[in-house]
N, C-alpha and C positions, 0 to 999 in steps of 0.2 A: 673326525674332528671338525667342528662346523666352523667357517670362516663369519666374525664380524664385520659390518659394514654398515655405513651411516643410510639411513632409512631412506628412500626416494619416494617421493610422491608427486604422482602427478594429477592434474587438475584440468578437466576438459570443460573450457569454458572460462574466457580471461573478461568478465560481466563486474558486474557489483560483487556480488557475490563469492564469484572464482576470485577474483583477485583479494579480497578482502583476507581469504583462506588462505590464499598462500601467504600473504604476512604471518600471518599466525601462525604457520608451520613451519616457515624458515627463522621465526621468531626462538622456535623450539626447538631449532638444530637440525630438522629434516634439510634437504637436497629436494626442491621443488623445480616441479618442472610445467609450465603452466602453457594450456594449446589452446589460440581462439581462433575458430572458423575463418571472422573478418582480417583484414587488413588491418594494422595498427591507427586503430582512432583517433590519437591526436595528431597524425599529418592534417596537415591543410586540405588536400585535395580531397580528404574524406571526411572532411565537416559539414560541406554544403548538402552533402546527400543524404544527412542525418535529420535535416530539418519535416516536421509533420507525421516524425513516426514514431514519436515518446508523447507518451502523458508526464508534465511535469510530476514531483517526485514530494512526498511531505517526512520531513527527518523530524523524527519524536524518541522519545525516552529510551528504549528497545534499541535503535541503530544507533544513537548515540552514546549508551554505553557500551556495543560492540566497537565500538571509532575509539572509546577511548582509553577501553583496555589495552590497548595496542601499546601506548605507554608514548607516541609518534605524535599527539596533537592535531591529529588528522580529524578530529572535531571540533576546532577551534579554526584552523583553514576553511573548513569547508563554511560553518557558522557566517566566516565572512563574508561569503557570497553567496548567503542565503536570506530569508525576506521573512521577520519572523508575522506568522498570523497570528493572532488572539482569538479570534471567532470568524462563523460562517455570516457573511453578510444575503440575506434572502432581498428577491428581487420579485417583486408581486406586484401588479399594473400602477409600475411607475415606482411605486415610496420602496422605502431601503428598510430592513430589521435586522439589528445586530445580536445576535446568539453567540454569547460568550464560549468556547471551551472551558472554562473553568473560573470557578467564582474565587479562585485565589491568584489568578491574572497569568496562568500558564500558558503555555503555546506551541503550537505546531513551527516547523521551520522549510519555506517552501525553497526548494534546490531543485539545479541543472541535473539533469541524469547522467549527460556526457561530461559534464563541470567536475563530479564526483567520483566518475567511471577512470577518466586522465588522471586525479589524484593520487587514487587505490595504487592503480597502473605504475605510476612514478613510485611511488613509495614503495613498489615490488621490488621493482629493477634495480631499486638502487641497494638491494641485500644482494651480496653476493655469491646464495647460495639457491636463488630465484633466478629458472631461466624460462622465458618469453617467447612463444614459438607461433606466429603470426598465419593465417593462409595455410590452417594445420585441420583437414577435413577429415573427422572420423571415420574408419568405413568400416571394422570391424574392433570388439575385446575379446580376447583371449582370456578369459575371466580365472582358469585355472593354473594357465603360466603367468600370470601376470603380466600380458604382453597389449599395446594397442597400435593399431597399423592404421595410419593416418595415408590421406592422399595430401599433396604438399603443391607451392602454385605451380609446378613444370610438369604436373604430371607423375611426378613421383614418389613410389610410396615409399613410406619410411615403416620400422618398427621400433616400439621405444617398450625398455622394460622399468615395472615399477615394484615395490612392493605394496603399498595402498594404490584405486584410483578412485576418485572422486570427481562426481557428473555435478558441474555446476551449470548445464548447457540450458534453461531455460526449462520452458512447457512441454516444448515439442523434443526434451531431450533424446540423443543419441543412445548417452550412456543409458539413460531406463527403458529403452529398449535391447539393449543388451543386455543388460542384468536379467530381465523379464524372457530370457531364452533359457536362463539357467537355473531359474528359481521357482517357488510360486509365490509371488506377486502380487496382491490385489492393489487392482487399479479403475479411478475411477476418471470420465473425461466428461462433462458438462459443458454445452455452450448456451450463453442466453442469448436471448434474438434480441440485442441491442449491439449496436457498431457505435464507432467512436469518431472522431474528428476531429483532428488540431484545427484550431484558429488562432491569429493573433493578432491582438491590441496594440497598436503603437503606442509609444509615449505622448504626452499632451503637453502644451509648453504652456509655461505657468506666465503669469503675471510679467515677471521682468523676465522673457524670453527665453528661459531656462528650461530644458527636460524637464515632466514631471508624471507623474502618476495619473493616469486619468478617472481612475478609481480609489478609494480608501487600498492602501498596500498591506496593512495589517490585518485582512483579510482573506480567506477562501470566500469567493462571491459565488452563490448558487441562483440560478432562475430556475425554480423547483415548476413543473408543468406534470404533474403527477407521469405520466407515463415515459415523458422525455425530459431532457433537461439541458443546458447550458452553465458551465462553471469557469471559473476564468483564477489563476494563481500567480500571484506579481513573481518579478525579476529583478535582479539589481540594476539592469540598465533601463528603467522604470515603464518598459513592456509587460503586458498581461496573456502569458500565455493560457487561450483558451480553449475547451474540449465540449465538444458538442455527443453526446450521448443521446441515442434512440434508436428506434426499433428498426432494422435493414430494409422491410418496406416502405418506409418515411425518408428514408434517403433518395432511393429507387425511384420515388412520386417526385420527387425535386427534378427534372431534368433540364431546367433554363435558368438562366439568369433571373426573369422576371417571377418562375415561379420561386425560387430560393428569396426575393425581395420582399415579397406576401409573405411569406414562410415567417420571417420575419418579425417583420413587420403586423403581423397578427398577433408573435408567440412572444418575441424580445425588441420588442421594439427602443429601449432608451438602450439598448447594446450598439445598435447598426450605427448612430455617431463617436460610437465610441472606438467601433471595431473599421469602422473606413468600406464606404459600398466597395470598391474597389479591390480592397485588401480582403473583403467575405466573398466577393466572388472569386476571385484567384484563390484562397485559400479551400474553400469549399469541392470547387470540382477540381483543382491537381492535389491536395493533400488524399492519403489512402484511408479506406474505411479498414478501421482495424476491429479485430471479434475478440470478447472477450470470454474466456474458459478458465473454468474452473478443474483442478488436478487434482488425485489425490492417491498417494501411492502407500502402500505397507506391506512387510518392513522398509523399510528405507537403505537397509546393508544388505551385500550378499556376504557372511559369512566371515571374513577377514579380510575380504577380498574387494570388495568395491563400496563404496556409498553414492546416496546421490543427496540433493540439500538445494533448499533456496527453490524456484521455481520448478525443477527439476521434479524434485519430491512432492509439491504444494503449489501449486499455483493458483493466485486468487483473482478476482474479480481487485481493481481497484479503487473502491467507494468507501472503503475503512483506511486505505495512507500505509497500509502493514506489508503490503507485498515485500519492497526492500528492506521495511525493519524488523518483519519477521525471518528475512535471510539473512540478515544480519546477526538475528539473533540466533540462528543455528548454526553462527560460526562461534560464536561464543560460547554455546552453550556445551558444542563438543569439544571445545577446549578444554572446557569445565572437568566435561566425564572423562576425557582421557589423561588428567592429572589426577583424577579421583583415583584411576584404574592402575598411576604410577606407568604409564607409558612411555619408554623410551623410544628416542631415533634412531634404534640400533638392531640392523636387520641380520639375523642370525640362521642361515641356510635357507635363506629367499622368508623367513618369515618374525612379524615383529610379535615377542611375546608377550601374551593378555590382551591383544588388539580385537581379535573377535568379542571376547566380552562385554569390552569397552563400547564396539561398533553396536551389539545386541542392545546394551542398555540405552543408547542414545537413540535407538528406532524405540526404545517401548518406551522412552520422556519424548519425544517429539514425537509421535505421532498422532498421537490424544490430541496435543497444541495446535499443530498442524491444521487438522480436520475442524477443528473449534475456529479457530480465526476464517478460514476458507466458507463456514457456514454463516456467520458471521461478518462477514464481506456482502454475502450477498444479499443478507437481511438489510444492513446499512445503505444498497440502492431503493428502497422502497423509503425507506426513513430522509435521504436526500431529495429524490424526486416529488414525496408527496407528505410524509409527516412534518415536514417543518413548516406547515402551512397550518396544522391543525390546532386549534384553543385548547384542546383534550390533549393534544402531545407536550405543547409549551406550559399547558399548568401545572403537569406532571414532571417535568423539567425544571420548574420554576421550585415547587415542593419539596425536591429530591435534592437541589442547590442549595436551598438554605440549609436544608437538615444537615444535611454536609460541612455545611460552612459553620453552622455552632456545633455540630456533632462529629468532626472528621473521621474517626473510628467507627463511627454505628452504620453513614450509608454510604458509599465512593460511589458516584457516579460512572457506571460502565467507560464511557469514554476515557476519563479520568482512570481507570484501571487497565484500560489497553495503552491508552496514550503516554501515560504520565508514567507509569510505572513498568517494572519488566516482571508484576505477577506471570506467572502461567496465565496463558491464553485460557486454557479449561480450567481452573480454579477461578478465574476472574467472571467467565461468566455461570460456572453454578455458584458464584456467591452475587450475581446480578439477577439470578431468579430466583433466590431467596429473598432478598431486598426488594421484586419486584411484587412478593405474595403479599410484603407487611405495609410497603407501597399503596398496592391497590386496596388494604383493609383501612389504612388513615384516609386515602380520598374518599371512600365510600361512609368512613365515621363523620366523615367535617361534613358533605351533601346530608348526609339524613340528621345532620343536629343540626345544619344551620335550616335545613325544610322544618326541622321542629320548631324552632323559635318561629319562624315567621309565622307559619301556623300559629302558634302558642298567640305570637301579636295580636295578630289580623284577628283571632275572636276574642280576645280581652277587647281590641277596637271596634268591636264587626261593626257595631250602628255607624260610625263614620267611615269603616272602610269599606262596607257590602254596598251602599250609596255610589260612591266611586267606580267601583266595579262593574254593577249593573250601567253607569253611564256610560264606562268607557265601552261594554259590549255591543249597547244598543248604537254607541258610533261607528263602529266596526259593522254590523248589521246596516246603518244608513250609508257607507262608504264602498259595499262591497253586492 
């Protein structure tokens, strides 16, 4: 006779992500049990050491309906201390250009990472069916008991048993190296030769001696330098937190003060009064160069028995803003398919039934998405550091907008389809290179009929215009 008992899950990795899952599971009558590596983040004495080792955070459509299926309002808190952008402001020797995200005045929302992290965190604790296991280090899974044996701060180890577990532990996850001992796996690891760099902006005092912005706040600001780049994303306490992105040997080549001030001073010069000589040299040589890799793992479950999700399973490069809102949206999304699949909280002789099926179907809907956004990530550094510079990208930009804006249905702007909306990742862009086949046939019909007309002029005029022509040659010939 098999004994019932209420489901246990537990969740290794209390991130964005970890914690966001266990709401959603304790939401649903599971017994969550949730273990993070660090110390509990919101003390005091562990906020200073957190400073220059996040890229601030862009909250868009995708993580905001994971925030607010919760039913918690935990998208409306966070909204509040968040800074919304409108567009990429580009920063090219000296003048400013505003690139809109969206011609119907849509917008990214720039957030705290620990701001957001302390929210999830509170909103966990306070279910009373969420418990919270701090200074809890993985060191082995027991994948077929169900068992994980953690090292704990005194040195001792614990064993906890679950009936799900779920690795929310980042890139360098624990848990997908343990699943990857019992399975097979394919896994992929990518790193590009570009390091990163927090910097920051202090506030600027306005007029009547007030804090203020020192920059347009309604913006993501890029100093695009094709290979490298500088981007800076406001704060509500009207600081610009900045991230210096480029290639590990450019770092390396910097090794003084005075050469980091050329450095400068050559590349971003209207930045340096903006960012404080003082405040780029302290920021520059004690903050850490951080590397960015790309992950990508399939299946995503082992079997009934484990999952992994959020950077764990995908980890992206962040030049697309999707990293947290595509793990956010694979907390959603398995939400989704384990009420499709009729999944209860109710563990019947150590096992929850339909749960494998459930776990199977949400590796073969995310991992297509998965793999599409992570390609996609790293396409959008080439498009940040050097196409928004180009006449040929912004006409085509310009084209694609209007069409959009009298045609909403015919073409969505890619962005506009990652950003704005929670399509599939892999349906949104094979319908942005279908869009982009009939794309490049209208710019290629409007050049060769507006080169017919001028043609067609210039010999209906030729006696007045070949005159002109030959003049202007033969002054080029005298000038050169």
């Amino acid at each position: 006779m098999s004994n019932e008992e209420q489901g246990v899950v537990g969740i290794v990795g209390a991130g964005l992500v970890g914690a966001l899952n266990a709401i959603y599971f304790a939401q649903r009558g599971w017994k969550v049990e949730l273990y993070e590596l660090r110390p509990d983040m919101r003390l005091p004495v562990h906020r200073e050491s957190r400073r220059g080792k996040s890229i601030n955070l862009a909250l868009s459509e995708r993580g905001l309906s994971a925030l607010r299926a919760t039913g918690l309002d935990l998208e409306k808190t966070i909204l509040e201390a968040s800074v919304p952008m409108k567009a990429r402001m580009v920063h090219i020797n000296g003048t400013q250009m505003s690139q809109a995200y969206s011609v119907n005045g849509k917008h990214i929302n720039a957030v705290d990472r620990a701001r957001l992290n302390e929210l999830l965190l509170d909103a966990a604790e306070e279910m009373k069916n969420v418990t919270v296991h701090f200074e809890h280090r993985l060191l082995q899974a027991d994948m077929d008991n169900n068992n994980l044996e953690f090292m704990v701060a005194n040195e001792e180890k614990r064993v906890y048993h679950h009936d799900l577990v779920i690795g929310a532990d980042g890139a360098y996850s624990k848990m997908r190296s343990q699943m990857m001992r019992r399975m097979r796996m394919d896994y992929n690891q990518e790193y590009i030769d570009t390091g990163y760099c927090e910097l920051s902006m202090p506030p600027a005092t306005g007029p009547d001696g007030k804090p203020t912005f020192a920059l347009d706040p309604n913006h993501l600001h890029i100093w695009p330098r094709h290979t490298f780049m500088l981007i800076a994303l406001p704060n509500p306490d009207y600081s610009f937190t900045c991230t210096l992105f480029m290639p590990f040997q450019m770092f390396e080549d910097i090794k003084t003060e005075e050469q980091l001030i050329q450095f400068f001073t050559e590349n971003f010069l209207d930045s340096i009064p903006l960012i404080g000589e003082e405040s780029l040299k302290k920021d520059f040589f004690a903050n850490p160069r951080g590397s960015l890799v790309t992950v990508k793992a399939s299946p995503h479950n082992y079997e009934d028995k484990s999952l992994i999700i959020g950077d764990a399973a995908h980890a992206m490069v962040p030049f697309y803003g999707q990293g947290m809102n595509c793990g956010f949206q694979d907390v959603e999304v398995l939400h989704q398919i384990l009420d499709r699949h009729h999944i209860k909280p109710v563990s019947k002789s150590n096992r929850i039934e339909g749960l494998k099926e459930a776990l199977d179907d949400y590796s073969k809907t995310r991992v297509k998405d998965a793999h599409a956004i992570c390609d996609l990530a790293l396409y959008n550094y080439y498009e940040m550091s050097h196409a928004v510079t180009s006449i040929k990208f912004l006409a085509r930009k310009k084209l694609e907008g209007v069409i959009h804006y009298w045609f909403p249905s015919i073409i969505i702007p890619l962005y506009t389809m990652v950003s704005f909306s929670t399509l599939p990742y892999s349906r949104a862009i094979e319908r942005w290179h279908r869009q982009s086949h009939w794309l490049n046939v209208a710019m290629i019909s409007t050049t060769l009929a507006t080169a017919s007309l001028v043609a067609s002029v210039g010999f209906k005029y030729r006696d007045q215009f070949l005159p002109t022509v030959r003049s202007a040659i033969d002054t080029m010939k005298h000038l050169f």
